[in-house]
C-alpha positions as CSV (number, residue, x, y, z in Angstrom):
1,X,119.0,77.4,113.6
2,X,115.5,76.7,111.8
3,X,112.9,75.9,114.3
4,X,111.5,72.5,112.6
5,X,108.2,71.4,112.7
6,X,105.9,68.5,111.4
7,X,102.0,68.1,111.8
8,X,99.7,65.8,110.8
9,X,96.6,67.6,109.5
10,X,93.1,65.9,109.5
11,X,90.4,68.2,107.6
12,X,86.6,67.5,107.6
13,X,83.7,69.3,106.1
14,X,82.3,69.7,102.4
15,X,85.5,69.7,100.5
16,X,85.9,69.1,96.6
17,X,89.2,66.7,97.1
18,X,91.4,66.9,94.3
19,X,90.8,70.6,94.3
20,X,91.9,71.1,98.0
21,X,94.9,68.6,97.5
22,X,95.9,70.5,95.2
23,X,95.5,73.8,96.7
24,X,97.2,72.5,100.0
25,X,100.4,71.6,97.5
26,X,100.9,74.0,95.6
27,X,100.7,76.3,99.2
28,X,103.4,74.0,100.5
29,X,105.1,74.5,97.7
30,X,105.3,78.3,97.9
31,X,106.4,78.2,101.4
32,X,109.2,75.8,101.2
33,X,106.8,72.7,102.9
34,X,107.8,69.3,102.6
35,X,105.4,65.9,103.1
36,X,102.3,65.5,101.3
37,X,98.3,65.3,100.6
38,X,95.4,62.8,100.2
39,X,91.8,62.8,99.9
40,X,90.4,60.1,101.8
41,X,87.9,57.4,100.4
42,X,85.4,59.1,103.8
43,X,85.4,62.9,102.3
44,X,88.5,64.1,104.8
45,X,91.6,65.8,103.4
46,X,94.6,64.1,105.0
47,X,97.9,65.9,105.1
48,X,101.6,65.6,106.7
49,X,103.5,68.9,107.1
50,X,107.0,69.3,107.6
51,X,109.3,72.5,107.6
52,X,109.8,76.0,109.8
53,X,107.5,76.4,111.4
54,X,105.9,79.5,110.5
55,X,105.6,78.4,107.1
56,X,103.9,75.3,108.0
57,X,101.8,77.2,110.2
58,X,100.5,79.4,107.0
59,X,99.4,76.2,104.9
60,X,97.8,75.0,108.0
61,X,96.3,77.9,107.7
62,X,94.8,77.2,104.0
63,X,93.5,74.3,106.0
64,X,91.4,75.8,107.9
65,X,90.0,78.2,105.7
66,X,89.9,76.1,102.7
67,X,90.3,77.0,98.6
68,X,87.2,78.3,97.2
69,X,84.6,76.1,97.2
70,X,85.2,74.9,100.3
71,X,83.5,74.5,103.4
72,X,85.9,73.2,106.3
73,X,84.1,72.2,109.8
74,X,86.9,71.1,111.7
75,X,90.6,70.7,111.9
76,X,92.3,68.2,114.0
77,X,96.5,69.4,113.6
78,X,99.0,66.3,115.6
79,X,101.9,67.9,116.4
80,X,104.9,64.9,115.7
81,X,108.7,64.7,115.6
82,X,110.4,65.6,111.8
83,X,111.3,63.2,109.7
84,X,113.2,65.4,107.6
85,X,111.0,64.4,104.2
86,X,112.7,65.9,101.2
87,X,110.0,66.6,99.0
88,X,106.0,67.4,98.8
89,X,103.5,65.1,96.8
90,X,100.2,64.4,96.5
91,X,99.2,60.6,97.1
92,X,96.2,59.2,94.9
């Protein structure tokens, strides 16, 4: 059985938005992640994780250390209960 895992990522620091979005999806993508991505109107990156959870673990992971470019000062990562989303996407 597949140990399941969701998180709700917070990501602050100077971050180019639409870059790191997409970065953070096309990680979840490789590693089977479902939920999605959003650069927020106040410079954070929000993001919902959702899968095993090693592999959510790794694009956490990107999170903290951020595509190129990219200078993360914190991380806030919510653990909550799966939802069982089906798909990853990046909300504009």
């Amino acid at each position: 059985m597949e140990d399941r895992t969701r998180v709700h990522v917070f990501v602050n620091g100077d971050l180019p938005g639409e870059e790191f979005c997409t970065a953070v999806a096309a990680k979840a993508d490789e590693q089977g992640v479902t939920g999605w991505v959003r650069a927020m109107n106040d410079g954070r990156v929000e993001a919902v994780l959702e899968g095993p959870r090693d592999e959510v673990y790794r694009v956490v992971g990107l999170c903290r250390a951020g595509p190129s470019g990219a200078r993360v000062s914190s991380v806030q990562v919510d653990r909550e209960p799966p939802k069982n989303e089906k798909t990853f996407k990046i909300k504009r």
